[in-house]
KOLVEXLO-678845 format. One record per residue (C-alpha): x negated, y negated, z; residue number from 1. Coordinates in Angstrom, 2 decimals. Each point is the difference from the previous one (the first is absolute). Example, Ala and Ser with C-alpha at 12.3 -4.5 7.8 and 13.67 -1.06 7.14 Angstrom:
// KOLVEXLO-678845
east  north  up  seq
-12.30  4.50  7.80  1;
-1.37  -3.44  -0.66  2;
***
This chain:
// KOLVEXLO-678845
east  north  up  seq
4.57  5.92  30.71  1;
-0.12  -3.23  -0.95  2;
-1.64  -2.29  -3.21  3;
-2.75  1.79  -1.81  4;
-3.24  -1.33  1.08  5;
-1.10  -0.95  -3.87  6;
1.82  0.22  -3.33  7;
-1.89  1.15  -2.71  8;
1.64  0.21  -3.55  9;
-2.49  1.22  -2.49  10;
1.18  -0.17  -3.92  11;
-1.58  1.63  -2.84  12;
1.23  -2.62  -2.60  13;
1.56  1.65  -3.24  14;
0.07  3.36  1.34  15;
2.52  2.33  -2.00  16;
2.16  2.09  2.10  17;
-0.89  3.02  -2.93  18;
-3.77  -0.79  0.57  19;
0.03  0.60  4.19  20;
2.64  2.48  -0.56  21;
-1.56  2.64  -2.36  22;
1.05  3.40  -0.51  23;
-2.20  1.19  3.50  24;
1.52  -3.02  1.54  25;
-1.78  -3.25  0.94  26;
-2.51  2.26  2.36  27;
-0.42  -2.79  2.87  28;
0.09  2.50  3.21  29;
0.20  -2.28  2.69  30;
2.73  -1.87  -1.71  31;
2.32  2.42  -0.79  32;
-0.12  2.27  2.71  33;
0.24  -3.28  2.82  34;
2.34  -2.70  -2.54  35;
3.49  -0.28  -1.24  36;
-0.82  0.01  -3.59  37;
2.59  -1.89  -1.92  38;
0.27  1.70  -4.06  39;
2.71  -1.70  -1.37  40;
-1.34  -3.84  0.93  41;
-0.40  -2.73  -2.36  42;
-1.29  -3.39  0.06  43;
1.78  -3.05  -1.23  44;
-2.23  -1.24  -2.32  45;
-2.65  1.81  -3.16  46;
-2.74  -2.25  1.41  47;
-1.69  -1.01  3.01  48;
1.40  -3.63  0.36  49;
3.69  1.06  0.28  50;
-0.31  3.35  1.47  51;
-2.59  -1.31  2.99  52;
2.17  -3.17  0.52  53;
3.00  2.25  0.27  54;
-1.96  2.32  2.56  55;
-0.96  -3.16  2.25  56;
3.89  -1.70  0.06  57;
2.14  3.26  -0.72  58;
1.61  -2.27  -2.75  59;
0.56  0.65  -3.50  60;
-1.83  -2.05  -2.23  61;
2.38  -2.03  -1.73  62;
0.17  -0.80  3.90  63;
-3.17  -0.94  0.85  64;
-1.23  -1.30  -3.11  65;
-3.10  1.45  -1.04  66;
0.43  1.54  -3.58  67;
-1.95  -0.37  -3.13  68;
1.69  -2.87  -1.12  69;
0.03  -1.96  3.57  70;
-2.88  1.28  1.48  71;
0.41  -1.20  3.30  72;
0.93  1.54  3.45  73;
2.21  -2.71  1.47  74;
-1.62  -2.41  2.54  75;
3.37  0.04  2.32  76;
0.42  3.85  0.12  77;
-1.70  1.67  3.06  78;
-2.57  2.98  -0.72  79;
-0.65  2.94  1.87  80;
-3.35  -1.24  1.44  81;
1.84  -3.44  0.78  82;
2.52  2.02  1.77  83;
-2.55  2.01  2.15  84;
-2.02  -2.99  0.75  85;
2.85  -0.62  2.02  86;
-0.08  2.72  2.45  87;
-3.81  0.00  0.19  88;
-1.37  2.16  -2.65  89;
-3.72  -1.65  -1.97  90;
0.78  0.57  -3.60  91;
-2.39  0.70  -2.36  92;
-0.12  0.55  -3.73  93;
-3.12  2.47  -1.65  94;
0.87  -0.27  -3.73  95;
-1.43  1.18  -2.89  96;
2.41  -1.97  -2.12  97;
0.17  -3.48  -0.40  98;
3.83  0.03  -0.42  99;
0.32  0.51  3.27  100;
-1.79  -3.22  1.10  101;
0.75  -3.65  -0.02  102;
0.37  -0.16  -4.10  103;
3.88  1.12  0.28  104;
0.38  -0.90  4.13  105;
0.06  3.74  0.78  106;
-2.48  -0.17  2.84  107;
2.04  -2.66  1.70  108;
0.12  0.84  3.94  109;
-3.29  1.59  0.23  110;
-2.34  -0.96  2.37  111;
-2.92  1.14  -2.54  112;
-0.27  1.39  -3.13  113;
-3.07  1.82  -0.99  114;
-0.83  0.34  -4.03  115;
-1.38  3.33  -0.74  116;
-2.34  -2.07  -3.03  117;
-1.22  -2.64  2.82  118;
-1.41  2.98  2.43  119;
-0.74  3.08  -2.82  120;
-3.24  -0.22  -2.14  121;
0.43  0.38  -3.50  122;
-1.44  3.21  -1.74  123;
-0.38  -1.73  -3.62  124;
0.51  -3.41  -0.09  125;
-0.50  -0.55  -3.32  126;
1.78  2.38  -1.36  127;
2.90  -0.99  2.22  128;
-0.47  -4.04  -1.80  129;
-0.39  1.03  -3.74  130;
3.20  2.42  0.57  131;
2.27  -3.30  1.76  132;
-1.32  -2.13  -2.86  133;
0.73  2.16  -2.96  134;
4.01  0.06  1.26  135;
0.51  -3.19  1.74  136;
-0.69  -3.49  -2.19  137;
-0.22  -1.99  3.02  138;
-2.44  2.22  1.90  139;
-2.03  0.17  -2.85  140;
-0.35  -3.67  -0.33  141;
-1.36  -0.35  3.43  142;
-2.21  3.42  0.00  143;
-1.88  -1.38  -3.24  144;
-0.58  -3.17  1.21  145;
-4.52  -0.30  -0.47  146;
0.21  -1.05  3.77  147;
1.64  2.42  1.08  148;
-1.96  1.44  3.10  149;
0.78  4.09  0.35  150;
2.25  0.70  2.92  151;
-0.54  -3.55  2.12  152;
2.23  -2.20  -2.22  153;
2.03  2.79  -1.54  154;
4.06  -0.73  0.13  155;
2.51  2.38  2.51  156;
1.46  1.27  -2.55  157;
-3.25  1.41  -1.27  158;
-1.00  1.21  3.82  159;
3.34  1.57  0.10  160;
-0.88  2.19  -2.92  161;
-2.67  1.75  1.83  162;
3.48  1.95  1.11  163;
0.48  1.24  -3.59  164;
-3.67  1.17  -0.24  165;
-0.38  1.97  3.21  166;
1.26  2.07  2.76  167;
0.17  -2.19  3.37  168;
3.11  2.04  1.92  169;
-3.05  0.81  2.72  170;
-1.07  -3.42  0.60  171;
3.25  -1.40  0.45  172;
0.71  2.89  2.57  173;
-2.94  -0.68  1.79  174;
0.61  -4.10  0.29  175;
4.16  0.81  1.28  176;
-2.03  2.88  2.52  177;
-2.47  -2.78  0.78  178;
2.98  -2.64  0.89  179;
2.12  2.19  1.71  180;
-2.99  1.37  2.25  181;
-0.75  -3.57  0.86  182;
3.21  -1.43  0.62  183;
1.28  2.89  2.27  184;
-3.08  -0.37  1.87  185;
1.12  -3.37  0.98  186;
3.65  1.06  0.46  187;
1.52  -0.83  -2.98  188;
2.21  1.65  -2.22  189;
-0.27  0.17  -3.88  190;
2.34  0.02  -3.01  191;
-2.37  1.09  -2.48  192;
0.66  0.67  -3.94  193;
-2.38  1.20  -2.11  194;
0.28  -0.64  -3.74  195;
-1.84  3.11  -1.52  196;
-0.89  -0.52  -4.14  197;
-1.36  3.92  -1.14  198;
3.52  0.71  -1.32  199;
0.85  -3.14  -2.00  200;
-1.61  -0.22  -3.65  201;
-2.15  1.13  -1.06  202;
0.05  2.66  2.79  203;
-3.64  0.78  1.86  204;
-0.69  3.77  -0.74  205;
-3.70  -0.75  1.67  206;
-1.44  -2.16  1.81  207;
-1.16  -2.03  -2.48  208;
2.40  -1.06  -3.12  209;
0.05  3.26  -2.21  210;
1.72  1.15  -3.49  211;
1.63  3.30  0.15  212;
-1.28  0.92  -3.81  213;
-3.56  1.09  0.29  214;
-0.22  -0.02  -4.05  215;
-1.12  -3.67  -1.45  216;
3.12  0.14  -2.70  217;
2.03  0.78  3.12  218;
-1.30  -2.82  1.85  219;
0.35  -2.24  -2.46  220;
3.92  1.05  0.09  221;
0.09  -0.83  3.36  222;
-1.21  -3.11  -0.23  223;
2.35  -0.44  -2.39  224;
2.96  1.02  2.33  225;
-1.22  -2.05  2.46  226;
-0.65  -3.04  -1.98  227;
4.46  0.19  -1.14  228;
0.90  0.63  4.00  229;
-1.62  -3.03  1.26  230;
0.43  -2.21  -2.71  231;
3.88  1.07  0.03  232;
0.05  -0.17  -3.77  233;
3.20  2.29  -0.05  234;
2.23  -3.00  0.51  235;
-1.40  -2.45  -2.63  236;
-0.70  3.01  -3.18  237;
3.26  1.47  -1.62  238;
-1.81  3.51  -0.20  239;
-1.68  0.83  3.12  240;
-3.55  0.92  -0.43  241;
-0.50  2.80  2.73  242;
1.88  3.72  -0.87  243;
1.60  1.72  2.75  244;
-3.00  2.21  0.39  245;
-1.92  -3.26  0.74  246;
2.23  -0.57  2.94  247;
-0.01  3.73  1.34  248;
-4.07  -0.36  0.04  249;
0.77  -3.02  2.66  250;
2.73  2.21  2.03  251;
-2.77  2.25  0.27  252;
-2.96  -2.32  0.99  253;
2.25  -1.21  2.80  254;
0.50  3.53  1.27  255;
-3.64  0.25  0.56  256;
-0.24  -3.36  1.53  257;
2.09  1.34  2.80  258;
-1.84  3.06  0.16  259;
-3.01  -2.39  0.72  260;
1.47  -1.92  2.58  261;
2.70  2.32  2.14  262;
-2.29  1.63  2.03  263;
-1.30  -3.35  0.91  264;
3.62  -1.08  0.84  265;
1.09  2.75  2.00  266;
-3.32  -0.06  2.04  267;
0.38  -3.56  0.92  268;
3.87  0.64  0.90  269;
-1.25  2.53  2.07  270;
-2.03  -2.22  1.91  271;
1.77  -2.90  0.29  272;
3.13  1.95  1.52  273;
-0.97  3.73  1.30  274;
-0.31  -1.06  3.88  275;
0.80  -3.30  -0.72  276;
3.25  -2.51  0.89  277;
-0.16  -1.35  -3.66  278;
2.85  -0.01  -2.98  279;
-1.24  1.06  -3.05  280;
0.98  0.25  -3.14  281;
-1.25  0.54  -3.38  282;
1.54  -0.28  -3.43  283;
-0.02  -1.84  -3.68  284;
1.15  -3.27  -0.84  285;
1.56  1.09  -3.15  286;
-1.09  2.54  -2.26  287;
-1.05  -0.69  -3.38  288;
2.28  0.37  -3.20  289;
-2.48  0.82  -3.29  290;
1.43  2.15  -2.13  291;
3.86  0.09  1.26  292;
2.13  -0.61  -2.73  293;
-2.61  -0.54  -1.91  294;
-0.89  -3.25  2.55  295;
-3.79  -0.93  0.16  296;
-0.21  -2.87  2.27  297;
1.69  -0.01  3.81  298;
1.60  -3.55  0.35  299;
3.23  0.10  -1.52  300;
1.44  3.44  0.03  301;
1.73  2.12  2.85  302;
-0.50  3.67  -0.18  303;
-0.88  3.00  2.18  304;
-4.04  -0.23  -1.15  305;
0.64  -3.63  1.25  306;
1.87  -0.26  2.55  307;
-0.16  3.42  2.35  308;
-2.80  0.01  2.74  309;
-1.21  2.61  2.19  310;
0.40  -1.43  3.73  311;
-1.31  1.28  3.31  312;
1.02  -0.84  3.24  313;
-1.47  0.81  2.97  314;
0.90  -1.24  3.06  315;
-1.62  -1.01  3.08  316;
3.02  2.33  2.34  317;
-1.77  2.93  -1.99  318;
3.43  1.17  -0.97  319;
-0.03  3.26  -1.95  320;
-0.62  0.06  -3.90  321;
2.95  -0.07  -2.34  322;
0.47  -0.40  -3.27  323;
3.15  -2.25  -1.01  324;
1.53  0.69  -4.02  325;
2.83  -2.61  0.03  326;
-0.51  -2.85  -2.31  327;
-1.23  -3.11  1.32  328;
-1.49  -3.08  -0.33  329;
-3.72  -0.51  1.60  330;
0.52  -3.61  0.64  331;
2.01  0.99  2.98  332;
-3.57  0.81  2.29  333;
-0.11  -3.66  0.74  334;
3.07  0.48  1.95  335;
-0.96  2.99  1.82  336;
-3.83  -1.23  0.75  337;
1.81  -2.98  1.52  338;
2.49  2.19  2.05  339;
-3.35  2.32  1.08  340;
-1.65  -3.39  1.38  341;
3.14  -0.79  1.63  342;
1.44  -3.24  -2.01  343;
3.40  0.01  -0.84  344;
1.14  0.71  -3.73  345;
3.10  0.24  -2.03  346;
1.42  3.17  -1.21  347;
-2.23  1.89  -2.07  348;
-2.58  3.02  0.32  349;
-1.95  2.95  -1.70  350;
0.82  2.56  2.64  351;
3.55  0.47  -1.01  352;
2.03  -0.36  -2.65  353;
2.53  -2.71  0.02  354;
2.26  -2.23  -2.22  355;
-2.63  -2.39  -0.94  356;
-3.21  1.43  -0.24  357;
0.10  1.41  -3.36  358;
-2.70  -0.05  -2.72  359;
0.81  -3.89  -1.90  360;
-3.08  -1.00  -2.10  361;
-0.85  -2.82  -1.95  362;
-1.95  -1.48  -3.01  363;
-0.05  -3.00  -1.90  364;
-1.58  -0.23  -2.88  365;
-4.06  -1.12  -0.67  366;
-1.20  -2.87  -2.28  367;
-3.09  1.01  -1.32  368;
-1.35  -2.94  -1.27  369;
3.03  -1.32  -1.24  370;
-0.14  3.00  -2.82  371;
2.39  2.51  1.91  372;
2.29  1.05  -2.89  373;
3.91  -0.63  0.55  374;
0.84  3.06  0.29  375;
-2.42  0.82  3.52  376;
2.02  -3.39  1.46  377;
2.54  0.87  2.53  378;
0.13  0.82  3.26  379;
1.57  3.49  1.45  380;
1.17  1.33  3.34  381;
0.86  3.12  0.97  382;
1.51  1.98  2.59  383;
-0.58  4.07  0.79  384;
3.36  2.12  0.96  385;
-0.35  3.48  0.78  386;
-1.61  1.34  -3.28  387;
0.14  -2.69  -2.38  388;
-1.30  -3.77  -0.58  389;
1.95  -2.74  -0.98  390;
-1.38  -2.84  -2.01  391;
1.61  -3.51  -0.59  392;
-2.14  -1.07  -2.94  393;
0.64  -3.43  -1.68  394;
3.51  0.28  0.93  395;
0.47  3.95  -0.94  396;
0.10  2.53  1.78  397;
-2.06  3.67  -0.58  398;
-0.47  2.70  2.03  399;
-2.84  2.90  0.10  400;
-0.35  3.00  2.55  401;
-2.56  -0.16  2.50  402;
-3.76  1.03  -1.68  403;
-1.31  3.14  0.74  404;
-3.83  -0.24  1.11  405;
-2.41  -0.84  -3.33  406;
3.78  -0.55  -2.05  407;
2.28  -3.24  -0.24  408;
2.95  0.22  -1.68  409;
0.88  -2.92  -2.12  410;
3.06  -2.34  0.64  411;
2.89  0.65  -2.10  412;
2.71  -2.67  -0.82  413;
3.44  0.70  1.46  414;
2.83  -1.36  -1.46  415;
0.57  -3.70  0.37  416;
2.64  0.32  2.24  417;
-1.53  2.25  2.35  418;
-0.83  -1.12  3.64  419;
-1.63  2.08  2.14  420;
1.15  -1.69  3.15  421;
3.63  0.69  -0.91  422;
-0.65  3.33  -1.61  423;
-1.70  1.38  3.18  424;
1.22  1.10  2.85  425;
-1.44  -2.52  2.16  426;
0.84  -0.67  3.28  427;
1.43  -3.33  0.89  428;
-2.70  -1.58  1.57  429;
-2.93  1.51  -2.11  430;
2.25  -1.65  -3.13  431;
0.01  -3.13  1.82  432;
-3.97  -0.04  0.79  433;
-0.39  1.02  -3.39  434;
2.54  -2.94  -1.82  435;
-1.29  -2.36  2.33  436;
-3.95  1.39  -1.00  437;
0.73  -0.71  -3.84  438;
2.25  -3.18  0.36  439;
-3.35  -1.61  1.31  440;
-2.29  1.55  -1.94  441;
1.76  -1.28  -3.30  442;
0.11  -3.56  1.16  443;
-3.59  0.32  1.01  444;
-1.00  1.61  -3.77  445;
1.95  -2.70  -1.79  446;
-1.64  -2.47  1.55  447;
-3.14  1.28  -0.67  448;
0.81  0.61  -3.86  449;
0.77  -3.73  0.11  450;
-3.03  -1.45  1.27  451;
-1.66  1.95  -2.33  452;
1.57  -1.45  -3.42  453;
***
């Protein structure tokens, strides 16, 4: 049949696989009954920079560079919209995140990239400039400056906030419908990825920024919660100052905020493919980690919460729906988006299971203001094999079963002279992807603990 006509890849960023995948099931119709539904996938990274950098090269990150210590996706490593440049696709970014911009050199290769905040009009601006300035010194610096004219001279970073205040998931789907309309009418096929925000903290339950408590004590509480979560104070206090009920209350608001957006999501799949020549897929960067073993911030740990996405495919041969339970790692749809358009790639794919595309994630650790305590500083990576995870932390290795939805089993210490990759009955070239996998990845952690004495 040929290349799709357009590419769209939509991403809810920070979407749990337990939120979309309740007990009635995630409840998109069009998706499931049309898509191979992937429910064992996992992203790379815990947060957007390393798991979206991973998505556009296929590469792990200690690969491609862009971690929380680095922060960087490497200048001399070809992206996916660099790569479909080449056989004639317009690429186009609609994000509602700024980490998916120029700031980290994600949205290298795109011939534009739309910023939800430059083309959405803010609900409540001021609340949206007193809430930046009360967490971040810098911001509120510049946003209590006398001269300071309301929205015409405020910074990005404050703009970008109107994200974290609203729901916007309909505006960005009507700018990518708007480009896609515009440039097939001329001919011209589209990679498109869309950047959606309702699912990343603090979760849209509305469509304007809402508490969940309706009691003032209760709101209070929340503000509370919310206050710890985005100032990350969990890695610079030695006793944590959110319970574990604090962090169900957020696993719960970002249930509703998919409830509030997957109608929305399957409706625009729908359009963009029933009829239509197009790829499309949709699925979550990462998922978000709060609460897991007792965690409460998502850069620097690598658990189920974290790590597993829910992932859609649906592609433009309108093959029949599937759903796929072997273990593997979502970075691997860059490979098979490239081998839909028709460019060549190495060996590597979701669709079946093979020696090297299982689950490997990876974090490195997150200096928060140069307070992160000692004991938050290392960096981890893990791989999934069969029912368990493996876990190479600061040189030691621990082990935990795969999470149940809503539960995540805490790593337990093996003993010291346990290795999982000669303890296993791996096959011999899944133990050589694997050895080779951590060789680099402790080379590329050490020199990052370095650089940062």
């Amino acid at each position: 049949m040929g290349k799709p006509k357009n590419v769209i890849l939509i991403v809810a960023d920070s979407l749990r696989f337990d939120s979309a995948y309740q007990h009635e099931g995630p409840q998109v119709p069009y998706l499931e009954q049309n898509a191979v539904q992937f429910t064992n996938a996992r992203s790379t990274g815990c947060w957007t920079l390393p798991a979206t950098s991973s998505m556009f090269t296929g590469l792990l990150p200690h690969q491609h560079g862009a971690t929380s210590q680095s922060r960087w996706l490497k200048d001399e490593i070809p992206s996916l919209p660099e790569k479909l440049k080449t056989v004639g696709y317009h690429t186009v970014q609609v994000s509602a995140n700024i980490v998916t911009t120029d700031i980290f050199n994600v949205s290298k290769g795109f011939d534009e990239v739309h910023r939800t905040w430059d083309f959405t009009k803010s609900k409540h601006q001021w609340l949206l400039r007193l809430a930046l300035a009360a967490n971040r010194p810098r911001i509120r610096k510049m946003v209590l400056k006398p001269n300071d004219q309301v929205f015409e001279k405020i910074s990005e970073d404050i703009r970008q906030g109107i994200i974290w205040a609203q729901k916007t998931s309909q505006d960005s789907f009507n700018k990518a419908r708007q480009i896609i309309t515009e440039n097939n009418a001329k001919g011209q096929g589209v990679f498109m990825f869309i950047n959606l925000m309702e699912s990343h903290y603090p979760y849209h339950i509305a469509d304007k920024f809402k508490l969940m408590n309706r009691s003032l004590s209760g709101k209070i509480h929340e503000w509370h919660i919310l206050y710890h979560l985005l100032s990350q104070t969990f890695l610079k206090r030695e006793k944590p100052a959110l319970t574990q009920h604090d962090l169900n209350l957020m696993h719960e608001k970002q249930k509703l905020a998919w409830k509030l957006i997957k109608d929305e999501i399957d409706s625009f799949c729908k359009e963009m493919h029933d009829g239509q020549d197009n790829l499309v897929i949709f699925c979550s960067d990462h998922g978000e980690n709060f609460g897991d073993q007792g965690w409460q911030y998502h850069f620097s740990n690598v658990t189920d919460g974290g790590n597993r996405v829910p992932l859609f495919w649906l592609d433009h041969e309108h093959g029949k729906a599937e759903t796929k339970t072997y273990n593997v790692g979502a970075r691997f749809m860059h490979h098979d988006i490239l081998r839909s358009c028709g460019v060549e790639v190495e060996e590597g794919t979701l669709m079946k299971e093979t020696e090297n595309n299982l689950p490997v994630l990876q974090s490195y650790w997150y200096d928060n203001e140069g307070k992160t305590l000692p004991q938050f500083k290392y960096n981890q990576m893990a791989f999934i094999e069969g029912d368990k995870r493996f876990v190479l932390r600061a040189g030691e290795w621990m082990y935990a079963p795969v999470g149940e939805l809503g539960r995540e089993p805490t790593f337990e210490y093996v003993q010291k002279e346990f290795n999982p990759l000669e303890e296993l009955c791996l096959t011999p070239d899944r133990k050589k992807y694997l050895e080779q996998s951590i060789k680099e990845f402790s080379v590329f952690s050490e020199k990052i603990m370095n650089k940062g004495k």
